[in-house]
BANUFI-302160 format. One record per atom (N, C-alpha, C, CB): residue in one letter; x, y, z. Coordinates in steps of 0.2 Angstrom, whole numbers, padded with zeros to 4 digits, always signed. Each point is the difference from the previous one (the first is absolute). Glycine has a CB too. Layout:
AXYZ ...
END
This chain:
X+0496-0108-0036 X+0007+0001+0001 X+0002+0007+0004 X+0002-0007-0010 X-0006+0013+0009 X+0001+0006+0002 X-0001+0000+0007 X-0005+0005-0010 X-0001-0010+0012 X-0001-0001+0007 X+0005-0003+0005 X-0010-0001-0006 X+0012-0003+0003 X+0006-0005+0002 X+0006+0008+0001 X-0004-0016-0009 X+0006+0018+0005 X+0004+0006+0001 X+0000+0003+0004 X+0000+0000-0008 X-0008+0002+0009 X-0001+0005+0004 X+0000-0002+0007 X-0007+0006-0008 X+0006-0013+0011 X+0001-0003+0005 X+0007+0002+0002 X-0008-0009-0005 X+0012+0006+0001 X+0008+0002+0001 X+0003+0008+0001 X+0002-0011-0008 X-0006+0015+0003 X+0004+0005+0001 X-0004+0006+0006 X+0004-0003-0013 X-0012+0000+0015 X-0001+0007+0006 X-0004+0002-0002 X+0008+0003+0004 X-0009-0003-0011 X-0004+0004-0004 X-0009-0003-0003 X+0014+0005-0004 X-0017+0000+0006 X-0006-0004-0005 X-0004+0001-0003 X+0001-0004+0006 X-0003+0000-0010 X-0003+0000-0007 X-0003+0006-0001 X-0003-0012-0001 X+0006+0013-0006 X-0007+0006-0001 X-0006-0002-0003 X+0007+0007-0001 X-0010-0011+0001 X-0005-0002-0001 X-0005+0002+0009 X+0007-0011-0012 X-0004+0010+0016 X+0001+0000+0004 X-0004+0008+0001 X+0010-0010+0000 X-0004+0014-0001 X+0001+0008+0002 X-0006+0002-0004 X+0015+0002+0001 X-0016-0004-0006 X-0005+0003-0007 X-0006-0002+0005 X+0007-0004-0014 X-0008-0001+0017 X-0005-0003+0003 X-0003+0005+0006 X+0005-0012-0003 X-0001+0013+0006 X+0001+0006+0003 X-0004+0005+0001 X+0007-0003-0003 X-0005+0007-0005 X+0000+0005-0002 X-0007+0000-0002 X+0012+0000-0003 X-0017-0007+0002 X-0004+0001-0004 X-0006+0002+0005 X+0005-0007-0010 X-0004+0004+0018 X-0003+0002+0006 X+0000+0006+0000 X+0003-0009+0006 X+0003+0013-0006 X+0000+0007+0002 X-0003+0005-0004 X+0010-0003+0005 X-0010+0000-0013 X-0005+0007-0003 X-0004+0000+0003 X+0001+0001-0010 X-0008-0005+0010 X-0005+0004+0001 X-0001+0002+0009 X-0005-0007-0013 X+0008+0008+0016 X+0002+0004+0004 X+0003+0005+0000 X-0001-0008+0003 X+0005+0009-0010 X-0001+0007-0003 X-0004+0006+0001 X+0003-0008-0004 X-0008+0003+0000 X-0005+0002-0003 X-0005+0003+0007 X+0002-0009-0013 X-0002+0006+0018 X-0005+0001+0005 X+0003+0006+0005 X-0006-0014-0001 X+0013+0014+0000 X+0000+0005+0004 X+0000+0007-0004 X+0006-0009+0008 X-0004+0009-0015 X-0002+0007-0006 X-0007+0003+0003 X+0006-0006-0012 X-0010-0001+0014 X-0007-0001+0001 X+0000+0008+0005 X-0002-0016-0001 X+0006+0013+0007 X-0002+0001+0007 X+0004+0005-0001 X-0004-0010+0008 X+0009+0014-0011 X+0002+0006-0002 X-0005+0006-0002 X+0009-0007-0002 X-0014+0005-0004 X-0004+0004-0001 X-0006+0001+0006 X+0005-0004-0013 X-0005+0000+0014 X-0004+0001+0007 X+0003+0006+0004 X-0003-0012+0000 X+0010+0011+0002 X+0002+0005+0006 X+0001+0006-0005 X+0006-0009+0011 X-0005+0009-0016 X+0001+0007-0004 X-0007+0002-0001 X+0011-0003-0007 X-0014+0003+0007 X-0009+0001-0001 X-0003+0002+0007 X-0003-0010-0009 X+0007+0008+0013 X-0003+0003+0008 X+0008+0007+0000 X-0008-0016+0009 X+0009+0017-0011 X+0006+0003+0002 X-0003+0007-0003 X+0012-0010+0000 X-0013+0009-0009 X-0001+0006-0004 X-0008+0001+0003 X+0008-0001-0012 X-0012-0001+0014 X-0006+0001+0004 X+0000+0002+0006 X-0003-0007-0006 X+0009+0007+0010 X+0000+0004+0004 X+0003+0007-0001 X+0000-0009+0005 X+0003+0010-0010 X+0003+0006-0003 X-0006+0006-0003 X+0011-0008-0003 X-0015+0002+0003 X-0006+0002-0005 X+0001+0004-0007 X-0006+0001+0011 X+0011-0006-0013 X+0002-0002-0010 X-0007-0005-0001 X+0017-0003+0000 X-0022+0002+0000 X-0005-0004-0002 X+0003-0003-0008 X-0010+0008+0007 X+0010-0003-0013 X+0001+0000-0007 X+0008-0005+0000 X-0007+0013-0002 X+0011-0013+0008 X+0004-0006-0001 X+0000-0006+0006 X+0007+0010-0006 X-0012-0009+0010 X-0002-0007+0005 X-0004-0004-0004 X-0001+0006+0011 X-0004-0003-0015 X-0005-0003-0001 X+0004-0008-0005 X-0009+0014+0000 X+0012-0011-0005 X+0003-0004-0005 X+0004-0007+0004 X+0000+0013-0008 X+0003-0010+0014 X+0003-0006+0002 X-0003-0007+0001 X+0004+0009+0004 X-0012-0007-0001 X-0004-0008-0001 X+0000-0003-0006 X-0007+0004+0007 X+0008-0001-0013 X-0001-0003-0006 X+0004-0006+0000 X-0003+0011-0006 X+0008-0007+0006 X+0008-0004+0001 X-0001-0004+0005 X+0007+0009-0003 X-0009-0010+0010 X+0000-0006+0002 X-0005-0003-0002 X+0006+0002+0007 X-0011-0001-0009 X-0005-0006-0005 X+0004-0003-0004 X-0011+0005+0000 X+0016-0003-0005 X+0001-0004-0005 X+0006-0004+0002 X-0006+0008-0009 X+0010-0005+0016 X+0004-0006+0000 X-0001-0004+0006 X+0009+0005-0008 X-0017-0005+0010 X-0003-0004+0004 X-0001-0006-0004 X-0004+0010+0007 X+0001-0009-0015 X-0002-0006-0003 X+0006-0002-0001 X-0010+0002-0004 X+0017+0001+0002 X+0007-0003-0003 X+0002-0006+0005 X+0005+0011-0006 X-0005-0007+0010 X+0004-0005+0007 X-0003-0008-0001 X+0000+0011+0010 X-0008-0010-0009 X-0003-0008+0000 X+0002-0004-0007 X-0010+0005+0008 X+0010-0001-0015 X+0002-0004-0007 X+0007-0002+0000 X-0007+0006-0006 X+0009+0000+0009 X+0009-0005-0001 X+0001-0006+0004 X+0005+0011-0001 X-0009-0009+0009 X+0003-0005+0002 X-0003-0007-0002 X+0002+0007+0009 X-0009-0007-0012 X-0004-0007-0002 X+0005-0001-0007 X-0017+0002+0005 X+0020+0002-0008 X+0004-0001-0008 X+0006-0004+0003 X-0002+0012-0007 X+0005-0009+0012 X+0009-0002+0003 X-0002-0007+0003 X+0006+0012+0005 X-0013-0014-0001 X-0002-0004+0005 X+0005+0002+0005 X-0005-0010-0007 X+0004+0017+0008 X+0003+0001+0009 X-0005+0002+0003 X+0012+0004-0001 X-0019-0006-0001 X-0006+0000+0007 X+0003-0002+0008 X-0009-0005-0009 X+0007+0008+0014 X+0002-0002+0006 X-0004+0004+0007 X+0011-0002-0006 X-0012-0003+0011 X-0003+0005+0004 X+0004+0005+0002 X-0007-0008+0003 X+0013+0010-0003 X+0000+0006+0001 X-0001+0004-0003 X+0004-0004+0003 X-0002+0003-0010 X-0002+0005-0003 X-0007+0002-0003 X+0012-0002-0002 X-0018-0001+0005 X-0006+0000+0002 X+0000+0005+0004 X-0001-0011-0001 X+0002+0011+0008 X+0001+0003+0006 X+0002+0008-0001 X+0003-0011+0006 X+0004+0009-0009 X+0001+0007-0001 X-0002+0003-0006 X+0008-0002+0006 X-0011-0002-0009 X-0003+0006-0005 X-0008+0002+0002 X+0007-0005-0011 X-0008+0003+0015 X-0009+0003+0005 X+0005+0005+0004 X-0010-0013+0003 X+0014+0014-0001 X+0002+0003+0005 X+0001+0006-0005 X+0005-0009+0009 X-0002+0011-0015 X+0000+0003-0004 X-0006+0002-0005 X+0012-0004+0004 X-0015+0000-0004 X-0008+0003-0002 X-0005+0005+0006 X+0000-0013-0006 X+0002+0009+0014 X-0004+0006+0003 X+0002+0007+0001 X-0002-0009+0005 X+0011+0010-0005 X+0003+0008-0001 X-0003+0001-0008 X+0015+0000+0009 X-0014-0001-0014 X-0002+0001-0007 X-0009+0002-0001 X+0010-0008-0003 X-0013+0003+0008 X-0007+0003-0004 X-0002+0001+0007 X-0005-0008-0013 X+0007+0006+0017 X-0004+0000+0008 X+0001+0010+0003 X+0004-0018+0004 X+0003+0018-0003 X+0000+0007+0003 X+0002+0003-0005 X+0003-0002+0011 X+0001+0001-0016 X+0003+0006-0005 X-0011+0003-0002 X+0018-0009-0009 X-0019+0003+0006 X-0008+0006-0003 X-0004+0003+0007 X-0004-0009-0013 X+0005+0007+0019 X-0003+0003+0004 X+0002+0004+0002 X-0003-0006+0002 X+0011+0010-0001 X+0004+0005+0002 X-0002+0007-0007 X+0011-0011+0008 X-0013+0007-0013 X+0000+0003-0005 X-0006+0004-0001 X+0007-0008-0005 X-0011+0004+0006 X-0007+0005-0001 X-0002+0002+0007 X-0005-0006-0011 X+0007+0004+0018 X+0000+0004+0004 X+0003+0008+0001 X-0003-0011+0002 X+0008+0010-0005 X+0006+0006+0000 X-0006+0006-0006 X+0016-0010+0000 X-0017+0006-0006 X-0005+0003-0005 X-0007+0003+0000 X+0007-0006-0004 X-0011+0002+0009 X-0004+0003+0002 X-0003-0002+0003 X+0001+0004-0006 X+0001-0009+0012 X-0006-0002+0006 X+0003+0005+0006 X-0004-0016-0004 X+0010+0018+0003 X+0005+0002+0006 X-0005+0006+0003 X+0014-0003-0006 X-0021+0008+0002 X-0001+0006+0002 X-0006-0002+0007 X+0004+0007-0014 X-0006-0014+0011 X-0007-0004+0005 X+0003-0004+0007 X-0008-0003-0012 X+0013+0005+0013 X+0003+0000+0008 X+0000-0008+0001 X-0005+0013+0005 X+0002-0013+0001 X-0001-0008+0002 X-0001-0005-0005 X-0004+0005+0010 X-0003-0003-0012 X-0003-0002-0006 X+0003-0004-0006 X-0006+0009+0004 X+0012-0002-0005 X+0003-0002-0007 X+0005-0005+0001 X-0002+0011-0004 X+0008-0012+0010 X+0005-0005+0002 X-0002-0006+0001 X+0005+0008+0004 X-0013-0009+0001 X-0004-0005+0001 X-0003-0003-0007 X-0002+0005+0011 X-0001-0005-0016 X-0001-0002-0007 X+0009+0000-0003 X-0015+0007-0002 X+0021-0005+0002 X+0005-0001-0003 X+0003-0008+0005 X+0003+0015-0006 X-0005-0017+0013 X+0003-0004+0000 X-0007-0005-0002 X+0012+0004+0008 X-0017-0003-0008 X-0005-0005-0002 X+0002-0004-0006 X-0008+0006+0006 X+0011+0000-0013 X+0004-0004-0004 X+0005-0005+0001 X-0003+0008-0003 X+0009-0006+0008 X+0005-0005+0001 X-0002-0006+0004 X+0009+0010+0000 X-0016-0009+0003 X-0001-0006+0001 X-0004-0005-0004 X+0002+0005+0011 X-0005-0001-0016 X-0005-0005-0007 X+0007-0003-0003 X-0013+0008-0005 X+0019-0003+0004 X+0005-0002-0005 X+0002-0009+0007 X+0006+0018-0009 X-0002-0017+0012 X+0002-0006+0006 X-0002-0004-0001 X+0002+0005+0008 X-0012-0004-0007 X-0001-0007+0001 X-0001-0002-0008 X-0006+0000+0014 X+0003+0003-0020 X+0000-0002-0004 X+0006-0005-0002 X-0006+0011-0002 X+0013-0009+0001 X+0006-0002+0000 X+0000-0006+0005 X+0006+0011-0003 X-0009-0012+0007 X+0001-0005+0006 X-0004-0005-0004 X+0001+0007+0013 X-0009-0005-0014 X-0003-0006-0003 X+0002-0003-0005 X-0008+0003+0005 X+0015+0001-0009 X+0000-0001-0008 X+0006-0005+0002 X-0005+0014-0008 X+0008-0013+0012 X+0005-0005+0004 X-0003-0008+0001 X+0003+0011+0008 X-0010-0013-0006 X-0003-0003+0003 X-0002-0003-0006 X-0002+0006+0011 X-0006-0004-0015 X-0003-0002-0004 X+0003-0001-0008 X-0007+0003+0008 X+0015-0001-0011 X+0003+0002-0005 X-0002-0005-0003 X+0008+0008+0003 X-0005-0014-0003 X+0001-0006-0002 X-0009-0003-0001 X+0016-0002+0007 X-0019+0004-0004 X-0008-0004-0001 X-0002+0004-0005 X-0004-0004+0012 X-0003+0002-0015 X-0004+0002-0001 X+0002+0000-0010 X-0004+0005+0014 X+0000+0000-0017 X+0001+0000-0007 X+0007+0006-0001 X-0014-0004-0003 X+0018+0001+0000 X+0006+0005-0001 X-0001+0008-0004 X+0007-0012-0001 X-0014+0009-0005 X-0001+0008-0003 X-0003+0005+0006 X-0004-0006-0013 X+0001+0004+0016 X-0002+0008+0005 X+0005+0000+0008 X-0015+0000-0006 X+0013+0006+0009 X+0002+0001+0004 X-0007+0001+0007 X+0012+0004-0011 X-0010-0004+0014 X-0006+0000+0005 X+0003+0004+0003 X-0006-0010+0000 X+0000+0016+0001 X+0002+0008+0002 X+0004+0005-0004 X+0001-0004+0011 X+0001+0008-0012 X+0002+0005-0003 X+0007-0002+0004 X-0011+0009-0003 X+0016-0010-0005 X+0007+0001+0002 X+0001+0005+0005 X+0002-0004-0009 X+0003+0003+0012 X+0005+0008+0002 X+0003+0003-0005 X+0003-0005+0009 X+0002+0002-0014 X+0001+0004-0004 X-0005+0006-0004 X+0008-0011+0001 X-0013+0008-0003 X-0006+0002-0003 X-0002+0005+0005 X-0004-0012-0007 X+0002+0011+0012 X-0002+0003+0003 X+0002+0006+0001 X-0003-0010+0004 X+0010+0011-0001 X+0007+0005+0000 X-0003+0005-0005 X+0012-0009+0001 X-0010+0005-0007 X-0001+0004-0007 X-0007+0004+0000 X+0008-0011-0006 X-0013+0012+0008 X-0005+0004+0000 X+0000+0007+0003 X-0004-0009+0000 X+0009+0008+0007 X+0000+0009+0002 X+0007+0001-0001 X-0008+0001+0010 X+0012-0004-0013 X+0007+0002-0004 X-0001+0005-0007 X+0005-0012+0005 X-0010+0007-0009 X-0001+0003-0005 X-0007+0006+0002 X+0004-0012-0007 X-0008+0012+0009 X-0004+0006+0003 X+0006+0006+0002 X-0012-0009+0006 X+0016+0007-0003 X+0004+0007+0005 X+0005+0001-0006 X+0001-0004+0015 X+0002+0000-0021 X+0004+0003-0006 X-0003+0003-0002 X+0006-0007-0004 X-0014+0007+0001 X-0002+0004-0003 X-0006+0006+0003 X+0004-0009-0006 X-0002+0009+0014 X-0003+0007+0000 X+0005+0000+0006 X-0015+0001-0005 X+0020+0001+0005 X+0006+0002+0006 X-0001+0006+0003 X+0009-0006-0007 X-0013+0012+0006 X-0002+0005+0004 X-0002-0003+0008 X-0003+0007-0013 X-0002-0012+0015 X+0000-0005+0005 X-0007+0004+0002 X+0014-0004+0005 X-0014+0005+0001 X-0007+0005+0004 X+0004+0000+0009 X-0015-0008-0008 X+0012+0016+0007 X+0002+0003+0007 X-0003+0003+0005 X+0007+0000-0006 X-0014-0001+0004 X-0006+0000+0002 X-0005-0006+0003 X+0002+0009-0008 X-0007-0010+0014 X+0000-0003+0003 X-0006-0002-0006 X+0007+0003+0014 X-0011+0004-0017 X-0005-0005-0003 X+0002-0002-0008 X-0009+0005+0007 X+0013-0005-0010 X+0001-0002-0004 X+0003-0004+0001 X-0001+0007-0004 X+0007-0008+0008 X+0003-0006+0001 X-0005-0006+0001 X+0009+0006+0003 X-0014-0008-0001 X-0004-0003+0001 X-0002-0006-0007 X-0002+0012+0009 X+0006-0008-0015 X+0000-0003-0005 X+0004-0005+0001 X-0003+0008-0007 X+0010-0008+0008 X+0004-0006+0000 X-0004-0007+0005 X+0013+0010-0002 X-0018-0009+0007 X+0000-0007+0004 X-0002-0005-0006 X-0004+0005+0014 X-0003-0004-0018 X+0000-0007-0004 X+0007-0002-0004 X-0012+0002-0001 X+0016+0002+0001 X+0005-0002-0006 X+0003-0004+0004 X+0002+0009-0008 X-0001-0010+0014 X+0002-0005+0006 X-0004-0006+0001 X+0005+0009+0004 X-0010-0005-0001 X-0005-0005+0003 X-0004-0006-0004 X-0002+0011+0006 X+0003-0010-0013 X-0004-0003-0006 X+0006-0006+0001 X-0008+0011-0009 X+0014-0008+0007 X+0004-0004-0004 X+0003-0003+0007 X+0003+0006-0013 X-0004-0005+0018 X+0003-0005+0005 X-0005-0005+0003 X+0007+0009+0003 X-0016-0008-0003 X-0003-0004+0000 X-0002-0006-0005 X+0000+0009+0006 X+0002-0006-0011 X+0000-0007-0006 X+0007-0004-0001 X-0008+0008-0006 X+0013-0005+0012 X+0007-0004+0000 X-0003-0007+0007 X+0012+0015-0004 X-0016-0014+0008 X+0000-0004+0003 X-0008-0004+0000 X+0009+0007+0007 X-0013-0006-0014 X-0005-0001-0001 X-0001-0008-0005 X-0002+0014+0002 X-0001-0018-0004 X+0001-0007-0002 X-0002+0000-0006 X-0003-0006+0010 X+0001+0013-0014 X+0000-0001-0007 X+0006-0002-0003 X-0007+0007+0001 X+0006-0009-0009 X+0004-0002-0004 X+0005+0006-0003 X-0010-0010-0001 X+0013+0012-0001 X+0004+0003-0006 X+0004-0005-0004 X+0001+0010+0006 X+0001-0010-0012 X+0004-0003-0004 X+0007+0002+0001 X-0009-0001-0007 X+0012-0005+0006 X+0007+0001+0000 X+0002+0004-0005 X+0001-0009+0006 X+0008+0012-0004 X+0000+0006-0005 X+0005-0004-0007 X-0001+0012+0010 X+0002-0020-0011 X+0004-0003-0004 X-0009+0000-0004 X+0014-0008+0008 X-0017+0005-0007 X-0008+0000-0001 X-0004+0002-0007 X+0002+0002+0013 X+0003+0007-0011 X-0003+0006-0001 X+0002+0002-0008 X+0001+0003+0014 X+0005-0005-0015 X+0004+0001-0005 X-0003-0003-0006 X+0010+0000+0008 X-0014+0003-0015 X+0000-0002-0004 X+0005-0004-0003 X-0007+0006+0001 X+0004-0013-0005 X+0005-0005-0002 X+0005-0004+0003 X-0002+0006-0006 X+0002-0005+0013 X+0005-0003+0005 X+0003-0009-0004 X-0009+0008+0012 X+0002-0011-0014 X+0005-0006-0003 X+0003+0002-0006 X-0008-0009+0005 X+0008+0015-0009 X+0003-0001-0006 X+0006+0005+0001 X-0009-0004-0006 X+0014+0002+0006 X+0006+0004+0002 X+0001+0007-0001 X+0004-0011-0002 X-0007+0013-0007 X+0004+0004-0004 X-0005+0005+0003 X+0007-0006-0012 X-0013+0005+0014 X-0006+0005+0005 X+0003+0004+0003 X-0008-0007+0002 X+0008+0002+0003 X+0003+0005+0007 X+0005+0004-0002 X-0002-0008+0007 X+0007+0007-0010 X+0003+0010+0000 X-0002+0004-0003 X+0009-0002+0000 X-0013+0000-0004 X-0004+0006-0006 X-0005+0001+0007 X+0000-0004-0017 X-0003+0001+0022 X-0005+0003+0003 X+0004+0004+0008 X-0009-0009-0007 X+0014+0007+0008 X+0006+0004+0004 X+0001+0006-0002 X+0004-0009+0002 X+0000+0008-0006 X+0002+0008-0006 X-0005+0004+0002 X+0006-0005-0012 X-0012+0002+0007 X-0007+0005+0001 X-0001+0003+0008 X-0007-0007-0011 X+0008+0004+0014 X-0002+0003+0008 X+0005+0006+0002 X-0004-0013+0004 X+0010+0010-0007 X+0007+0006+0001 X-0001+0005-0002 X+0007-0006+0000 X-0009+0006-0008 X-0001+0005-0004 X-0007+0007+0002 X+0005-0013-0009 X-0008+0008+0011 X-0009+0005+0004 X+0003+0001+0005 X-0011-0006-0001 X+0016+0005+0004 X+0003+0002+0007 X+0002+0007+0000 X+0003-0010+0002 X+0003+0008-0006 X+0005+0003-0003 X-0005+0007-0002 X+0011-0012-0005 X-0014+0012+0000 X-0005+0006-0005 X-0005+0006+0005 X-0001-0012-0010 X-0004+0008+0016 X-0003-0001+0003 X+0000+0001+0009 X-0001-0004-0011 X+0009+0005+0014 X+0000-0008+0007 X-0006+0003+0005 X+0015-0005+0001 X-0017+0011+0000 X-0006+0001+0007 X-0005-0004-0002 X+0002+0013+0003 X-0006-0011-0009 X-0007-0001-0003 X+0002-0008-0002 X-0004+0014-0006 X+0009-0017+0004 X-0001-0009+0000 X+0000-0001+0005 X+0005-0004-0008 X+0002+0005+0014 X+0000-0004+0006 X-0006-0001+0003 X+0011+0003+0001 X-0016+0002-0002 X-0007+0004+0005 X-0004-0007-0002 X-0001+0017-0002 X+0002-0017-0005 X-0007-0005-0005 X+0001-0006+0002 X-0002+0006-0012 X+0008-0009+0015 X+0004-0008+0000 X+0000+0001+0006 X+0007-0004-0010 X-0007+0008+0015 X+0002-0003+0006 X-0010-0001+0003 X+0018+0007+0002 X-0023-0002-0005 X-0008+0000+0003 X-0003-0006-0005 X-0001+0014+0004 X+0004-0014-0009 X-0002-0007-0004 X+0000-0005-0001 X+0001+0005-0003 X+0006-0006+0009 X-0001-0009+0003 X-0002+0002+0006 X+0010-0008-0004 X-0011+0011+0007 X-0005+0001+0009 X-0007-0003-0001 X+0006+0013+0004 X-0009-0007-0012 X-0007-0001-0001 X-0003-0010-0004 X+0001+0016-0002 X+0007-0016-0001 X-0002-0008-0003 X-0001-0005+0004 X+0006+0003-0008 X-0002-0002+0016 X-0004-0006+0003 X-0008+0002+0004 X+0013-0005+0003 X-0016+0010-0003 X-0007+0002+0002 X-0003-0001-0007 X+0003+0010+0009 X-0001-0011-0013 X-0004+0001-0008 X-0003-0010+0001 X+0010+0013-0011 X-0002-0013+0011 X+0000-0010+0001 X-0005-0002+0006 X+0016-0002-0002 X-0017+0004+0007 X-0003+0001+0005 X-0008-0001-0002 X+0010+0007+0005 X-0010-0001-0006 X-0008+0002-0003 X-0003-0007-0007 X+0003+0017+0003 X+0001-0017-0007 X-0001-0006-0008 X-0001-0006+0005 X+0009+0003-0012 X-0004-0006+0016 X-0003-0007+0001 X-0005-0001+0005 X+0011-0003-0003 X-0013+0009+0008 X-0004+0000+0004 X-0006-0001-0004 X+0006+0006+0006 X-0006-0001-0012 X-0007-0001-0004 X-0002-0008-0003 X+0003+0013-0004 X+0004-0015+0001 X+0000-0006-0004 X-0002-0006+0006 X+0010+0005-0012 X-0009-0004+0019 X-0002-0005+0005 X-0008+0002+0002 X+0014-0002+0004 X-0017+0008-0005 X-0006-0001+0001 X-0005-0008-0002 X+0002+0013-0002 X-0007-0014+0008 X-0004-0005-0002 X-0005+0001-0005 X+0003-0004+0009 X-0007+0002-0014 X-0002+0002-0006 X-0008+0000+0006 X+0010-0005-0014 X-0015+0010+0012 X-0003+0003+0004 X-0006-0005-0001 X+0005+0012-0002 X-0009-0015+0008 X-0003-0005+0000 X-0009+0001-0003 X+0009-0003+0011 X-0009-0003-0015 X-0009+0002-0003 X-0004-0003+0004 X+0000+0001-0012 X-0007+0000+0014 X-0003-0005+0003 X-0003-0004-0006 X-0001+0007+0011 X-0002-0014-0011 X-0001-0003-0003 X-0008+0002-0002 X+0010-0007+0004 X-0013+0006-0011 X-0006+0002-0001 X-0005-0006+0003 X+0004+0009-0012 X-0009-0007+0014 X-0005-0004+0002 X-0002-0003-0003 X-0001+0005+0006 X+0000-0012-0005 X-0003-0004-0006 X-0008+0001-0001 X+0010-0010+0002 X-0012+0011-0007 X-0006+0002-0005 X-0003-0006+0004 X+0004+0005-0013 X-0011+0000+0016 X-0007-0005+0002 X-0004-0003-0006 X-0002+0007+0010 X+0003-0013-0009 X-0006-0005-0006 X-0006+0004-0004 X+0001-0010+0010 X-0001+0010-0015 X-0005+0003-0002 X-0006-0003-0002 X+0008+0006-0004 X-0015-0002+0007 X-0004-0004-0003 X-0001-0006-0003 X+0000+0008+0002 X+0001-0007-0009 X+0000-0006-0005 X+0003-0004+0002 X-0002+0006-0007 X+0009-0006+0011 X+0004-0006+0003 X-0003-0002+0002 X+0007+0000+0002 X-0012+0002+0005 X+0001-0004+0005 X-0008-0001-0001 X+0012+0003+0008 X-0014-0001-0013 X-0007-0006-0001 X+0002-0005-0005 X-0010+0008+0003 X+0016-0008-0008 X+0002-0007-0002 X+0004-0004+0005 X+0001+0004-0012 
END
């Protein structure tokens, strides 16, 4: 009947409008995303490190919201596919690259800008193939090192040692904190997903008691946790890497013993 009304009067359903509405959060959510991105390149050009750094956090966690709300609402869409890669590449692609070049690749000149964009391009094509293969394969892992994950290693390294390097040999430190975690973003190893990760995940009353506890270590801790969780899923798909390598070894070949020559007494019965 409402419908019928709304026919006559111009107006339309709010069932409708609500409908709507439920498309547009998680578009919300992705552009908060791509906020913390441009705000992380902004205080990192200021060279605020202690307040750039934190911004990636923030778009990791409402990198994962965006995609739950929208699978909750069912407003999945290729756009909002699109534009949430688009807001992954400023978030993990140039925000962490502007970040730790500013911090401490900027003193190794050529060198140092040339490794910051070799990141934005592991972060791109990562995001491109995660575009491509998302829907195949086994949902628990991921193949390559997220971006988000990835982000999260010289965000958390630069929160907890924000002084940077302004020396051409010390700086020298920051290239593997790039070079590692950008090569393992375009590499075919496994990582576990981070729904995966969560003790208890099928039993409801878990998961916040193991949420809380992560906030709590944060909260008490945040340089020395973020450091341990953001090198602790990097090393777990190398760890995964090395176990199933072993466990696929072929079991080491014997040669067969030679059969025993006739003995005497055989072979004169």
């Amino acid at each position: 009947m409402s419908r019928v009304l709304s026919m006559f009067s111009g107006r339309k359903p709010p069932q409708r409008r609500f409908r709507r509405g439920t498309y547009l959060l998680p578009s919300l959510f992705t552009v908060a995303n791509m906020f913390c991105g441009w705000a992380c390149i902004v205080f990192a050009m200021r060279g605020d490190y202690v307040t750039a750094a934190p911004f990636i956090g923030f778009a990791i966690v409402l990198d994962g919201l965006d995609g739950r709300v929208a699978r909750a609402t069912g407003a999945t869409s290729d756009f909002g596919v699109e534009f949430d890669s688009l807001a992954d590449v400023i978030s993990f692609g140039v925000a962490p690259a502007t970040l730790v070049f500013a911090w401490g690749l900027e003193p190794l000149g050529r060198l140092g800008w040339a490794v910051a964009f070799l990141w934005l391009a592991a972060a791109a094509v990562r995001l491109a193939r995660f575009n491509i293969q998302g829907k195949e394969g086994d949902k628990r892992y991921f193949i390559g090192l997220p971006s988000p994950a990835a982000a999260g290693v010289p965000a958390a390294t630069v929160f907890a040692y924000p002084l940077g390097f302004a020396e051409p040999g010390t700086a020298a430190v920051a290239l593997p904190i790039v070079l590692f975690p950008a090569a393992l973003m375009v590499s075919r190893l496994r990582f576990r997903s981070f729904g995966a990760l969560i003790p208890g995940r099928r039993r409801s009353y878990l998961t916040p008691l193991a949420i809380a506890g992560v906030i709590a270590a944060i909260a008490a801790q945040p340089e020395a946790v973020l450091v341990l969780m953001a090198y602790s899923y990097l090393a777990s798909g190398l760890i995964g890497a090395a176990m199933n390598r072993s466990q696929r070894q072929p079991p080491r070949l014997v040669s067969p013993a030679e059969p025993e020559a006739p003995s005497a007494e055989r072979s004169v019965s």
